[in-house]
FIKOLZA-1660 file (N, C-alpha, C; in steps of 0.1 Angstrom, whole numbers, plus 5000, padded with zeros to 4 digits):
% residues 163
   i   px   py   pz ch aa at
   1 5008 4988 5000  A  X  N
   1 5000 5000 5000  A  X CA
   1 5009 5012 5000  A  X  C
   2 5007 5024 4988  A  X  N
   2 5016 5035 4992  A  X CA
   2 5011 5048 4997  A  X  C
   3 5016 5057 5006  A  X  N
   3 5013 5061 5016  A  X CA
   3 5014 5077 5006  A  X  C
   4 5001 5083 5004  A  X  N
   4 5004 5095 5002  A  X CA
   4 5012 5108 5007  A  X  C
   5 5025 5115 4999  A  X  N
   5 5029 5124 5007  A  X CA
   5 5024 5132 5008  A  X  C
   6 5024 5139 5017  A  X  N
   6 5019 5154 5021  A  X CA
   6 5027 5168 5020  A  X  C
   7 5020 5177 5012  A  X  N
   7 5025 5189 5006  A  X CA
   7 5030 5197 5019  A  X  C
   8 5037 5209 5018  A  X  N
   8 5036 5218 5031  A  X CA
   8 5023 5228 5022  A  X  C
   9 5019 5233 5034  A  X  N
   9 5005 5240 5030  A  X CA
   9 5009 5255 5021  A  X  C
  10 5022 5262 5021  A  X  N
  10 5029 5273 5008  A  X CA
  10 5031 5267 4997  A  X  C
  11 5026 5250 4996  A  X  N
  11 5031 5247 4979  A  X CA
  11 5022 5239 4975  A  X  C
  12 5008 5248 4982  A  X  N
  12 4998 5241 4977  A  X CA
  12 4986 5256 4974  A  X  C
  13 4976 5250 4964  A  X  N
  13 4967 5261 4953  A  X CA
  13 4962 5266 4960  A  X  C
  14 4954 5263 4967  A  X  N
  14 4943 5266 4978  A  X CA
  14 4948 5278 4990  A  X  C
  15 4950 5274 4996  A  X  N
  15 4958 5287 5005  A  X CA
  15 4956 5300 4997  A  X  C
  16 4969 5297 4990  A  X  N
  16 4975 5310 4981  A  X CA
  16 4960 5319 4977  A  X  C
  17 4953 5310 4973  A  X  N
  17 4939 5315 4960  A  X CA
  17 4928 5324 4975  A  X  C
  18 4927 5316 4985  A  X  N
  18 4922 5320 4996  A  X CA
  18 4932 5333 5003  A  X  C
  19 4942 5339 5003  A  X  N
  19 4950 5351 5007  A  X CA
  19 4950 5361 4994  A  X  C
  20 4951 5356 4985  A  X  N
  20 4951 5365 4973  A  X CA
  20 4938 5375 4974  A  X  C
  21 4926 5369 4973  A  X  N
  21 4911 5375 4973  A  X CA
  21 4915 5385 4983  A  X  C
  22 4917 5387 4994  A  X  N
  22 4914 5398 5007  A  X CA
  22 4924 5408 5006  A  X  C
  23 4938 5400 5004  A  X  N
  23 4948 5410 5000  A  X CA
  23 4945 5423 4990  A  X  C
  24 4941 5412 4974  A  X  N
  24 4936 5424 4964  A  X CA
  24 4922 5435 4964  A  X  C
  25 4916 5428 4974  A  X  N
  25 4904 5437 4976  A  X CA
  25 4909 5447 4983  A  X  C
  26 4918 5445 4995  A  X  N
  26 4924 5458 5002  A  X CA
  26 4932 5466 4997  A  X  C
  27 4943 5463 4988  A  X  N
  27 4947 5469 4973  A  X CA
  27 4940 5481 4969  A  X  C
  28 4927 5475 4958  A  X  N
  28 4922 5479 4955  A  X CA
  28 4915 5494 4962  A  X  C
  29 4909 5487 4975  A  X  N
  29 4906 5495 4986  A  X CA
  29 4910 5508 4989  A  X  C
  30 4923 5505 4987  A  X  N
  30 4933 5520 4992  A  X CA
  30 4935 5526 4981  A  X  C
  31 4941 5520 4970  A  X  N
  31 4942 5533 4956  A  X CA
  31 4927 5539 4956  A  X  C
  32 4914 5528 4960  A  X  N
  32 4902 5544 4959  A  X CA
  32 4902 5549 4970  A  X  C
  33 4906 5546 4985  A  X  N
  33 4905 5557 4993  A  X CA
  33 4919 5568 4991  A  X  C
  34 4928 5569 4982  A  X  N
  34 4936 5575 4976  A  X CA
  34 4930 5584 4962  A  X  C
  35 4927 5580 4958  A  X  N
  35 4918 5588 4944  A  X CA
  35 4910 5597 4955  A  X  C
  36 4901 5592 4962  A  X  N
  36 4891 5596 4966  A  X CA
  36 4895 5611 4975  A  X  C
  37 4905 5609 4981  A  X  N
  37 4909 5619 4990  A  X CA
  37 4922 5631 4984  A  X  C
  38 4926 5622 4974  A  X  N
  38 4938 5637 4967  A  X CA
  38 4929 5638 4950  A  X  C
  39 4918 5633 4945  A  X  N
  39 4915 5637 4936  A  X CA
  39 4904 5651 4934  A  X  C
  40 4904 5659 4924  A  X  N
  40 4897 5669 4924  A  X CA
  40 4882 5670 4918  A  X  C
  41 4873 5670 4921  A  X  N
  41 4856 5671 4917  A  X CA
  41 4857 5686 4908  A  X  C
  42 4860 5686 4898  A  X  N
  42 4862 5699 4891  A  X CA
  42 4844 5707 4887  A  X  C
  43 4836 5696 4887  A  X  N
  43 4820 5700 4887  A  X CA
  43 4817 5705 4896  A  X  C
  44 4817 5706 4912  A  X  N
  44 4811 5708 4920  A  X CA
  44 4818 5726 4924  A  X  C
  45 4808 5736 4923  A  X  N
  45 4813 5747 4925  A  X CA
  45 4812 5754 4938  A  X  C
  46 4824 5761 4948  A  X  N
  46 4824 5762 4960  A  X CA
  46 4820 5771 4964  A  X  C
  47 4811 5785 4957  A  X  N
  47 4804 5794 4962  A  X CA
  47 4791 5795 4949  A  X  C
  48 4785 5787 4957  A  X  N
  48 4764 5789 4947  A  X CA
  48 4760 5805 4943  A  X  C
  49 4764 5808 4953  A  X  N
  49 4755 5821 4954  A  X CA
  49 4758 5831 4939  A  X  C
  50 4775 5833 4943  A  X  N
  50 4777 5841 4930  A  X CA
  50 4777 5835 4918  A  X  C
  51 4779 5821 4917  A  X  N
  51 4776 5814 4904  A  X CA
  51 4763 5820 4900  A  X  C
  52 4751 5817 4907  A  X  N
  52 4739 5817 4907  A  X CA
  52 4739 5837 4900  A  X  C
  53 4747 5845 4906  A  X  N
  53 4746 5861 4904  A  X CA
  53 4753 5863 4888  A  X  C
  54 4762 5852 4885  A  X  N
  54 4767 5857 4873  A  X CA
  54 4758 5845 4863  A  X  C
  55 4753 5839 4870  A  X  N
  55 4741 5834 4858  A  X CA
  55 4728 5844 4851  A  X  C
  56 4727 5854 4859  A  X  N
  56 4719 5862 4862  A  X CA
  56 4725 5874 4849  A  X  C
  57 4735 5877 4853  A  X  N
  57 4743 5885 4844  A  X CA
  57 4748 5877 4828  A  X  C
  58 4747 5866 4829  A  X  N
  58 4750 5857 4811  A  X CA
  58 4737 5857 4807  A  X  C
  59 4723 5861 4816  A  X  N
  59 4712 5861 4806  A  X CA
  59 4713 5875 4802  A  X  C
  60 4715 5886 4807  A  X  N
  60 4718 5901 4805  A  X CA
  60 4721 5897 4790  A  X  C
  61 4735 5889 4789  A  X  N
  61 4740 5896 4777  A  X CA
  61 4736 5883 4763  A  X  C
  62 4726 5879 4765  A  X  N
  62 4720 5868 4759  A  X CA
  62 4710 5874 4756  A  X  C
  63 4701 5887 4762  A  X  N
  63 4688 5893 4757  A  X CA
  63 4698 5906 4745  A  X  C
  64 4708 5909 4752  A  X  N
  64 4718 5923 4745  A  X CA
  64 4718 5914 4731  A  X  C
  65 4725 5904 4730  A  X  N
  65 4725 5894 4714  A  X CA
  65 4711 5892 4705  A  X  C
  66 4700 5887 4714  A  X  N
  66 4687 5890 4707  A  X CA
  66 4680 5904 4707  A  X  C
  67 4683 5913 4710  A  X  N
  67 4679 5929 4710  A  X CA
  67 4686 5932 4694  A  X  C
  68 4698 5925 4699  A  X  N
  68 4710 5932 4685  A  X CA
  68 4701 5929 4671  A  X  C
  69 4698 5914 4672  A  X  N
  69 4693 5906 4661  A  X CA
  69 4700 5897 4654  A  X  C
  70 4711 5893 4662  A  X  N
  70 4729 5885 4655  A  X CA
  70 4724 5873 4660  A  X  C
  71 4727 5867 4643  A  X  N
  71 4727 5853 4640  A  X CA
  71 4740 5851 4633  A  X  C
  72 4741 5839 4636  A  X  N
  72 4758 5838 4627  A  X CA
  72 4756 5821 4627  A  X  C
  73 4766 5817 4618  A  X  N
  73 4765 5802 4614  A  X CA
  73 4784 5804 4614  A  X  C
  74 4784 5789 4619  A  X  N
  74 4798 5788 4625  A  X CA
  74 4801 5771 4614  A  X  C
  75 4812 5768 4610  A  X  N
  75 4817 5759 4601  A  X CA
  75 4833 5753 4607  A  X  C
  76 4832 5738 4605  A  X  N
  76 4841 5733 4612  A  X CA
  76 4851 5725 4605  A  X  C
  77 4866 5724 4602  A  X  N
  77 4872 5719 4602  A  X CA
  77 4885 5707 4602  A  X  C
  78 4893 5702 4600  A  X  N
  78 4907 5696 4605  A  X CA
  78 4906 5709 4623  A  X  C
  79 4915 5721 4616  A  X  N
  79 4917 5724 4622  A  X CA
  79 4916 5741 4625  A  X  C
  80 4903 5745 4617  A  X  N
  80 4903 5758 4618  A  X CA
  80 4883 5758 4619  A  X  C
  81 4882 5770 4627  A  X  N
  81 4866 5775 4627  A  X CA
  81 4864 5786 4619  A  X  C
  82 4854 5788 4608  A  X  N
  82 4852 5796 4608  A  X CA
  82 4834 5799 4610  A  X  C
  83 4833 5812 4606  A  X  N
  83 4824 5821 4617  A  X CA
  83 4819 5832 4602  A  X  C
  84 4803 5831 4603  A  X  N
  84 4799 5844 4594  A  X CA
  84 4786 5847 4596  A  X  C
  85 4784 5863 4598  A  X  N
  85 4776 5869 4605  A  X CA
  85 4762 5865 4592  A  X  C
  86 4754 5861 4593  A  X  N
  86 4741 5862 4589  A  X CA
  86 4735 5872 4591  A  X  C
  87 4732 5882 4601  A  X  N
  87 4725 5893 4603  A  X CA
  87 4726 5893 4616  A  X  C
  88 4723 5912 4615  A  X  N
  88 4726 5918 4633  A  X CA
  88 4737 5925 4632  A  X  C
  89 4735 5934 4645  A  X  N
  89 4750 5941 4644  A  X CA
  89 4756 5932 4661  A  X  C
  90 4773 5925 4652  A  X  N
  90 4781 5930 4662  A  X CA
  90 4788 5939 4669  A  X  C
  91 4790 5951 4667  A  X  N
  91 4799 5963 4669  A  X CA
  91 4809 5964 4660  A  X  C
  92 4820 5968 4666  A  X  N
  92 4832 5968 4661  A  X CA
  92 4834 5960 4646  A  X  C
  93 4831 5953 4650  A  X  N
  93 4835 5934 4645  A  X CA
  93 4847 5933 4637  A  X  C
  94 4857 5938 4647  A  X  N
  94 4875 5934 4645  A  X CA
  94 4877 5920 4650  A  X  C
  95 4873 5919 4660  A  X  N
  95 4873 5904 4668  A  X CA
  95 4864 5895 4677  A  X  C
  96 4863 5886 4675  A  X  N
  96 4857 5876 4685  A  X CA
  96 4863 5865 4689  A  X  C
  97 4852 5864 4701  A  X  N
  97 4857 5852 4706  A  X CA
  97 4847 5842 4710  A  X  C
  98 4852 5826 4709  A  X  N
  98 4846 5817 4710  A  X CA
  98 4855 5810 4720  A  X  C
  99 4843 5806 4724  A  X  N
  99 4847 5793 4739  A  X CA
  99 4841 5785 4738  A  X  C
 100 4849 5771 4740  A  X  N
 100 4842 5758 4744  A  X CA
 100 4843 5753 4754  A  X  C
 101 4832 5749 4760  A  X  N
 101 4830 5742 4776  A  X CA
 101 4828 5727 4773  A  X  C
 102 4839 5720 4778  A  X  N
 102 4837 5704 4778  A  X CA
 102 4821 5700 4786  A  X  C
 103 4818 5691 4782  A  X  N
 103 4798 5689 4790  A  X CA
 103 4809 5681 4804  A  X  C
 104 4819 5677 4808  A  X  N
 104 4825 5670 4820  A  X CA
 104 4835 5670 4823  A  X  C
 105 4848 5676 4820  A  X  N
 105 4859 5676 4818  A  X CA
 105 4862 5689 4816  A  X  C
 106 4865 5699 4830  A  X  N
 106 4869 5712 4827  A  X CA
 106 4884 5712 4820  A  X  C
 107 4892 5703 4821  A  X  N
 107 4903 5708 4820  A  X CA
 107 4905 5710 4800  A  X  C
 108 4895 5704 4792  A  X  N
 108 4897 5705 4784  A  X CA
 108 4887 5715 4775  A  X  C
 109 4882 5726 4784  A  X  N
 109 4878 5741 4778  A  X CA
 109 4893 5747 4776  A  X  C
 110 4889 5754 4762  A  X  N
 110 4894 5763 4756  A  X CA
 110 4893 5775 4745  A  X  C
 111 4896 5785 4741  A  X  N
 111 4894 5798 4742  A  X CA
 111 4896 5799 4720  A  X  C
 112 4889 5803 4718  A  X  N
 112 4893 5808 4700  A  X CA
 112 4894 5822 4698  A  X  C
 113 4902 5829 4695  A  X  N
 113 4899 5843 4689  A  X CA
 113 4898 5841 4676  A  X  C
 114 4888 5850 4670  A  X  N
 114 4884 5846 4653  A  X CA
 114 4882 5860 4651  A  X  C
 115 4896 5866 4638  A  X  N
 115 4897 5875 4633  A  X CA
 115 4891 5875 4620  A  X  C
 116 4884 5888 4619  A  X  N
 116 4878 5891 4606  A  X CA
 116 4886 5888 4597  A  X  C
 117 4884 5885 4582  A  X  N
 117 4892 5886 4572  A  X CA
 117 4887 5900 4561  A  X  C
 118 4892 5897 4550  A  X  N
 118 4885 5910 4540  A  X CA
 118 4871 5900 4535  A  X  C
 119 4867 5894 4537  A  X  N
 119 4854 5889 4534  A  X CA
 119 4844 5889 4541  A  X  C
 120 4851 5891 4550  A  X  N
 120 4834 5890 4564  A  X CA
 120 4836 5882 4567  A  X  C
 121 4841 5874 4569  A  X  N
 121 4843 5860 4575  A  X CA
 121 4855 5863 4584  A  X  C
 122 4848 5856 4602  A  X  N
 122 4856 5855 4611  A  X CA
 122 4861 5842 4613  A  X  C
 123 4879 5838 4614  A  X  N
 123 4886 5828 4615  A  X CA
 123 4893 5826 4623  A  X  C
 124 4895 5815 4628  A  X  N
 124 4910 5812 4641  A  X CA
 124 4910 5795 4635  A  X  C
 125 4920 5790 4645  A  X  N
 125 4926 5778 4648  A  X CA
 125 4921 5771 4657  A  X  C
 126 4921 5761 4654  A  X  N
 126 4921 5750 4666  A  X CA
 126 4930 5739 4666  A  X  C
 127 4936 5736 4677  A  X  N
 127 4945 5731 4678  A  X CA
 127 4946 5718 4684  A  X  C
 128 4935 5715 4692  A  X  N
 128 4931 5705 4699  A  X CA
 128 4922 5696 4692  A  X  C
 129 4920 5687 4699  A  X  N
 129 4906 5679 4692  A  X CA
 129 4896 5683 4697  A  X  C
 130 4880 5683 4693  A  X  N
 130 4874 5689 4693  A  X CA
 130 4859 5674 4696  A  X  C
 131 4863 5667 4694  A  X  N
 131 4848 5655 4696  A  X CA
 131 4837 5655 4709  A  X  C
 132 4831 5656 4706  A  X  N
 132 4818 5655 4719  A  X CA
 132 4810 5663 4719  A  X  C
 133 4810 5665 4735  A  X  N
 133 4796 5678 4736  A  X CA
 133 4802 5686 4740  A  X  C
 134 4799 5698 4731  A  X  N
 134 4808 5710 4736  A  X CA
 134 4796 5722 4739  A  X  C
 135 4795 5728 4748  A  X  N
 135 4791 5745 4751  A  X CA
 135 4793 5754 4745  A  X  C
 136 4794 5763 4737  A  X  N
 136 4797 5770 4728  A  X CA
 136 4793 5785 4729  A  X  C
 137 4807 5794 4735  A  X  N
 137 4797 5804 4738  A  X CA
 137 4807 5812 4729  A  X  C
 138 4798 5828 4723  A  X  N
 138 4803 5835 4710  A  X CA
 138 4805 5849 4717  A  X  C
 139 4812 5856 4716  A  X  N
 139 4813 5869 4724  A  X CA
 139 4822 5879 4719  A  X  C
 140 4817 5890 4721  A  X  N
 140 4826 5903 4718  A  X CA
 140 4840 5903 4726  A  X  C
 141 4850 5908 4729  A  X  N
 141 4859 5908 4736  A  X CA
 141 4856 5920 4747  A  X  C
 142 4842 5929 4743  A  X  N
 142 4839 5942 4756  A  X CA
 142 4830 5932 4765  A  X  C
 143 4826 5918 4761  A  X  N
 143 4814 5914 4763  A  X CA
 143 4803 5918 4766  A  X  C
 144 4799 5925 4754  A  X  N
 144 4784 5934 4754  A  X CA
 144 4774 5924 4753  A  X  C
 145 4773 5914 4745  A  X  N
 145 4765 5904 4745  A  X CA
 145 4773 5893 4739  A  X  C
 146 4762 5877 4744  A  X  N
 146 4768 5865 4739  A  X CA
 146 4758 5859 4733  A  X  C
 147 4764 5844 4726  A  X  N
 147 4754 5838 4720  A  X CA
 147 4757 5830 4726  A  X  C
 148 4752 5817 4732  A  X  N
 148 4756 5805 4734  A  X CA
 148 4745 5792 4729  A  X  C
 149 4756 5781 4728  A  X  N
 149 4746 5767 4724  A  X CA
 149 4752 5755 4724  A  X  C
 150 4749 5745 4726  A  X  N
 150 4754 5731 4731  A  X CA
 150 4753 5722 4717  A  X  C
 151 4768 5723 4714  A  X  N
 151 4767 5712 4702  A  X CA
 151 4773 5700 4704  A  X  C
 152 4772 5689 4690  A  X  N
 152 4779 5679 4693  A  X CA
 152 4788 5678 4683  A  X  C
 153 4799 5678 4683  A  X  N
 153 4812 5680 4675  A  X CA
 153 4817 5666 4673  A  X  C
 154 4823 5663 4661  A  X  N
 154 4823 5672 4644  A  X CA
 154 4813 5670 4639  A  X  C
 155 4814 5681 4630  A  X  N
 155 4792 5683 4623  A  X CA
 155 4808 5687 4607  A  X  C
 156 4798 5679 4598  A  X  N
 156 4804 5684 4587  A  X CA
 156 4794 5693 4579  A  X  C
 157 4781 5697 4583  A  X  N
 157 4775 5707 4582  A  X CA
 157 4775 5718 4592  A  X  C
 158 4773 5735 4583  A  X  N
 158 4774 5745 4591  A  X CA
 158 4760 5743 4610  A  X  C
 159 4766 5751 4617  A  X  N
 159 4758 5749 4629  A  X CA
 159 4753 5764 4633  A  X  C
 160 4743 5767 4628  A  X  N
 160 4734 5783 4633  A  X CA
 160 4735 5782 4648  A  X  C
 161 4738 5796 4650  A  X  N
 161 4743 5800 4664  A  X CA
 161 4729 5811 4667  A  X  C
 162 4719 5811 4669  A  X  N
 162 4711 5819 4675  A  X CA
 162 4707 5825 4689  A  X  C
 163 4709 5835 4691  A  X  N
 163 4705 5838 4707  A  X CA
 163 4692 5834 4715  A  X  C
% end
């Protein structure tokens, strides 16, 4: 009759598979109570009140854009926007400016200045990538009034900007 040998219990499956589970869950555990404590909530804003006051003041200049009568249609590129006034007065109209607000991800808002050409057509660069939902707001550089509107980028058709 032969006598089975006996493993030591570190060179056997079972153990190991039973210490692995609690170890990697505690792992796990700590890199999110780590995210959770040095990461930043870039959504959540730390004074209501004035947000709420300068929301107050973006409709000001949202009635100043529909008073004016400025419609404009905006066209999209590789890597350039361009911009042409359909009707209304902008002022000046040496320059504008366009902003895009990520719909989740502040860090990837950024700023367009679009200079007239001899055509009437206002242009700038972009230099970034541009895909998703973007906020889109259109503005004088006095900021007398704005247009804004929430698109979804790339549009290989023009996108009417109305107040």
């Amino acid at each position: 009759m032969q006598v089975a040998e006996k493993q030591s219990w570190y060179k056997q499956f079972w153990p190991w598979f039973l210490i692995v589970i609690p170890l990697s869950s505690m792992v796990l555990s700590f890199s999110m109570l780590h995210l959770a404590f040095n990461g930043e909530d870039s959504l959540v804003q730390d004074d209501y009140y004035n947000e709420g006051r300068a929301i107050n003041l973006d409709l000001h200049k949202v009635e100043q854009a529909r008073l004016r009568n400025i419609e404009t249609q905006l066209q999209f590129d590789q890597s350039s926007v361009y911009l042409e006034i359909i009707k209304g007065d902008v002022g000046d109209g040496s320059a504008l400016t366009l902003d895009f607000f990520h719909a989740t991800q502040e860090f990837k808002d950024f700023q367009v200045t679009l200079i007239k050409d001899a055509k009437g057509l206002y242009r700038g660069s972009i230099d970034q990538a541009i895909d998703g939902k973007w906020r889109i707001s259109l503005h004088p550089h006095d900021d007398s009034w704005k247009i804004q509107q929430v698109v979804y980028l790339p549009q290989s058709k023009a996108v009417l900007l109305v107040p």
